[in-house]
N, C-alpha and C positions, 0 to 999 in steps of 0.2 A: 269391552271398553276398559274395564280396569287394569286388564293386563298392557295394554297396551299406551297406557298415562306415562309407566316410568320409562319409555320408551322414547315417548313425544317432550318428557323433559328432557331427557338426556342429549336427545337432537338438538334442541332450541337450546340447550347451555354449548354445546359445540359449537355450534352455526354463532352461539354468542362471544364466543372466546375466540375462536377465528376474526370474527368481525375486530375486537377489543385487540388482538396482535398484529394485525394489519394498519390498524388508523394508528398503533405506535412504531412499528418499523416505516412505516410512509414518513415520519418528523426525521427519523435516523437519516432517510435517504437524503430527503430533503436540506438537512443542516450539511452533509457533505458535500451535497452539490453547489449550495449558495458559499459554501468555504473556498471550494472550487472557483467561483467567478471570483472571489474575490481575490486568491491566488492569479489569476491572470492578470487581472486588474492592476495588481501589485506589479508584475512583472512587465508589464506596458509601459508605464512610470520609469524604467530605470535607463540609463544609458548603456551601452555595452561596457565602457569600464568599471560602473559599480556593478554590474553582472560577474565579472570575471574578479572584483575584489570580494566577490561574498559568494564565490562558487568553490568548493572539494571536490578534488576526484579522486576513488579508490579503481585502480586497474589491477590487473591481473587474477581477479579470482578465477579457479577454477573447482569446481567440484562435482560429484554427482546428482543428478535429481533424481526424484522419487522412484524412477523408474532405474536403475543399477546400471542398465546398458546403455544410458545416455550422459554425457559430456555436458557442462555448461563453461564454457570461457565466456568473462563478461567483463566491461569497464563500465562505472557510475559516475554520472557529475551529479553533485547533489548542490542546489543553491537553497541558501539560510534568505531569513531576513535582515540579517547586518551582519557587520564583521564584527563583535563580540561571539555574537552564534557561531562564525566559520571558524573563530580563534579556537571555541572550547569542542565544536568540531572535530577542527583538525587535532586537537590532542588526543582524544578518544574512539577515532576512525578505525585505528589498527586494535584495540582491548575491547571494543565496542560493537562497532557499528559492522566491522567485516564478519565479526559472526552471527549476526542478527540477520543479513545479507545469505552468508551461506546455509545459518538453519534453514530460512525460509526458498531457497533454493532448493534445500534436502528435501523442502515437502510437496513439492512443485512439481506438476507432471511436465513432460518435455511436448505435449500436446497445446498446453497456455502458452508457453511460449513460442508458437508458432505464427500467430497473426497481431495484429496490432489490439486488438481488443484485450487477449486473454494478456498481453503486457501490461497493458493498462492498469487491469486488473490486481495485476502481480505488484507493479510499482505504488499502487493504493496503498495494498496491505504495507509493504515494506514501508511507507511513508509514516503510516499509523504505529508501527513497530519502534521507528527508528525516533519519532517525537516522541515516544513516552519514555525514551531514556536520553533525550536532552535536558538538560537542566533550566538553560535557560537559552531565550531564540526559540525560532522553529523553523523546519524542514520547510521551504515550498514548493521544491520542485524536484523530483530525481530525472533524470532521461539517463536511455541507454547508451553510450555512446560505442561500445562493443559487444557485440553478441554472436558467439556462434555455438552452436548443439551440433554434438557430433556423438553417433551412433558407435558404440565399441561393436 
């Protein structure tokens, strides 16, 4: 039995740290998902002309993903929460935000972007990437409006 004590701690502190990582990534998910309705929410509210006064698009990237022998051509619309945000936006889209776009493309396998989910996915992180270097405003939306993968 004594050999087998530091054993039965060692278990019960795992089993307890697991528990303890879990009930704090469950708040992670959760703050993103209710950020998320509220993103929509937001976007219900507007008319199609304040849509198109506080939307950017960068077109034409292209570059490689993570995988060398695949292609990514892509066009972004990104919509801000006002046109201050789209103003300081658009000045920093091209020193900014299109390499934030193609790093995060470099690290992307060409498998994510093949269904609507692993997009999803994609335009998350990009989203998170792209607000921590706005200064002021914030990103609500990206959509892809061009996409094509093409296999060298």
């Amino acid at each position: 039995m004594k050999k087998m004590l530091p054993w039965l701690i060692t278990i019960l502190l795992s089993i307890t740290l697991i528990v303890v990582a879990i009930f704090l990534l469950s708040d992670k998910f959760d703050n993103s998902k209710s950020q998320a309705s509220a993103n929509a929410a937001a976007l219900s509210k507007l008319s199609a002309d304040e849509i198109v006064k506080m939307t950017s698009e960068i077109t034409g990237i292209k570059t490689n993903l993570a995988d060398p022998e695949y292609i990514a051509q892509m066009a972004f619309a990104f919509q801000l929460n006002d046109k201050k945000a789209k103003e300081e936006f658009d000045k920093i889209k091209e020193i900014k935000i299109k390499p934030i776009i193609i790093k995060t493309l470099a690290d992307t396998k060409p498998e994510l972007l093949n269904d609507s989910k692993g997009r999803e996915q994609f335009i998350g992180k990009l989203q998170n990437l792209i607000n921590k270097s706005l200064t002021s405003g914030q990103l609500i939306q990206i959509e892809m409006t061009e996409v094509m993968i093409v296999g060298i």
